[in-house]
N, C-alpha and C positions, 0 to 999 in steps of 0.2 A: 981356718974353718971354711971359711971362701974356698979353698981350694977343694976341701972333704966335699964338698958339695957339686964342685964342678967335676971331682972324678966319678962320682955316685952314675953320670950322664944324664941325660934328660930328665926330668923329675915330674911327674903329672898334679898338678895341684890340685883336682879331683881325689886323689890317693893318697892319706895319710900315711907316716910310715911304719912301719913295722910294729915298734915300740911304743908308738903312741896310740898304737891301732889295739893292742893286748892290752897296756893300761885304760884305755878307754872303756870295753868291755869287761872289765877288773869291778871298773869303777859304774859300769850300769848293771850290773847283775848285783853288786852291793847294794846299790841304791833299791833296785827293783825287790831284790831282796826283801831291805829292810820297810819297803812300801807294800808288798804283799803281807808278808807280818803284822806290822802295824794297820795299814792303812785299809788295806781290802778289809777285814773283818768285821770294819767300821762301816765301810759302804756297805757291806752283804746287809749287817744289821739295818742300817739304814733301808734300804730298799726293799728288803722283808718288811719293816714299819710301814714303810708307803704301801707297799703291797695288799697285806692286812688292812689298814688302813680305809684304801681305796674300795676291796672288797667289802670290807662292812660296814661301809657307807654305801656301796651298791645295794649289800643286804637291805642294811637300815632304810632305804631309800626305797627299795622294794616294799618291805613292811609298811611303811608309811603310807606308799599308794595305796595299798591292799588297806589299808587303816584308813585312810581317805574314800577311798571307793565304797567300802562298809557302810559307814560314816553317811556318804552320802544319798547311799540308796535307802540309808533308814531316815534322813532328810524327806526323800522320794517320798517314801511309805508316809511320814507324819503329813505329808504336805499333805497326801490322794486324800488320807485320812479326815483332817480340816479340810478340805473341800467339800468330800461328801457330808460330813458333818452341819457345816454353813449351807449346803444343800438341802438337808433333811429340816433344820430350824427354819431356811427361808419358807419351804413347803408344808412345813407346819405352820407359821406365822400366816400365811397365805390362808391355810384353812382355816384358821380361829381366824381372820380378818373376816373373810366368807360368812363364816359361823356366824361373828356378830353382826355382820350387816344382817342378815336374815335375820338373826333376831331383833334388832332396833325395827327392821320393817313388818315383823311380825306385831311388837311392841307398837310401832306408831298403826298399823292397820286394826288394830285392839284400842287403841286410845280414841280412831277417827271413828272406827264404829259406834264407841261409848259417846262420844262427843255424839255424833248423829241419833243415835237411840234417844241419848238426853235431849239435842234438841225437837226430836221427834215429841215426848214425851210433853216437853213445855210445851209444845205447838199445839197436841191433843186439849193439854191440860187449860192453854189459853181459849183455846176452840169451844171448849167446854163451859169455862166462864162467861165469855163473851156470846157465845149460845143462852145459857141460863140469865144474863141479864138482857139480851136482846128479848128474847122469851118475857120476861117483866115490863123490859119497854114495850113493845108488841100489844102484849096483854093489854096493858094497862091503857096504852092507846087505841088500842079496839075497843074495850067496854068504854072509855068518855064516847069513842066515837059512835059506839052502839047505844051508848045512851043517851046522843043526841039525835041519833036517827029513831029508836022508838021514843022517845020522849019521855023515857021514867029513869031514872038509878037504877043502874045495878051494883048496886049497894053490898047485897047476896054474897059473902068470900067465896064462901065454897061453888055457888054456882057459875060467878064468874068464874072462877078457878077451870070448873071446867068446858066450858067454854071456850076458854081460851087454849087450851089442851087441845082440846076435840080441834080448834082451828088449826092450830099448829103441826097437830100429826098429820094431817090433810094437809098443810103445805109440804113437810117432809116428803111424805107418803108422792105427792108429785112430783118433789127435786130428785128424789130416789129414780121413780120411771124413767124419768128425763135424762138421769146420769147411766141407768142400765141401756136407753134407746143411743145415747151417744157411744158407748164401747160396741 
């Protein structure tokens, strides 16, 4: 065998020979063969799956922005919405706030007037009384006093009475000029 090989001549170990070069090729075209049959039909399907797959997850994906984007401009919309809303409440709150102050100060300048009225009223009404008993003291201090300068009683109600009138308007009757000469 040694020998069959050294008459062949030089032999390139790069180059299979002959027979093992057709068996070889026997044996990958079987192979490729039975892996195209079998096995490709199983990647195609596979890769179709991802394919599909991937696309309508892109779809899906798409939709969902478009579903999110929707979504969020009607967010937008509700939010503008309660804005202007808490806007118009604050601006109404504002005006009844307004409103009632006016009216409390309406209210309290109605109370201070009544109060002032009233105590104008008492003041008249004191002025009055303390007039009509100054007027008795008065009176009655002038007739002792008149009726120790003429020397008799005046005893007389009704005359005293008037007397003491008749004095009295004559004092008026001058705090009156005296108060129109002062304005």
């Amino acid at each position: 065998m040694i020998q069959f090989l050294a008459d062949e001549g030089p032999q390139n170990p790069l180059l299979p020979s002959m027979p093992e070069l057709i068996i070889g090729l026997i044996c990958f075209f079987i192979v490729f063969g039975l892996l195209g049959k079998k096995l490709l039909p199983n990647i195609q399907k596979t890769l179709e799956e991802r394919r599909d797959a991937i696309e309508g997850g892109l779809e899906r994906a798409a939709a969902a922005q478009e579903e999110a984007n929707r979504t969020l401009e009607e967010y937008k919309a509700q939010l503008a919405e309660a804005r202007h809303e808490a806007a118009r409440i604050t601006e109404h709150a504002r005006e009844q706030g307004a409103t009632i102050i006016a009216e409390m100060r309406e209210e309290g300048q109605r109370q201070r007037d009544a109060i002032v009225e009233a105590g104008h009223a008492q003041i008249d009404a004191d002025r009055r009384q303390v007039t009509t008993v100054l007027r008795q003291d008065v009176g009655r201090i002038a007739a002792e006093l008149a009726g120790r300068v003429v020397g008799e009683s005046l005893e007389d109600e009704a005359r005293q009475s008037r007397i003491i009138d008749r004095f009295l308007d004559e004092l008026d009757a001058k705090a009156d000029a005296a108060e129109g000469a002062v304005k």
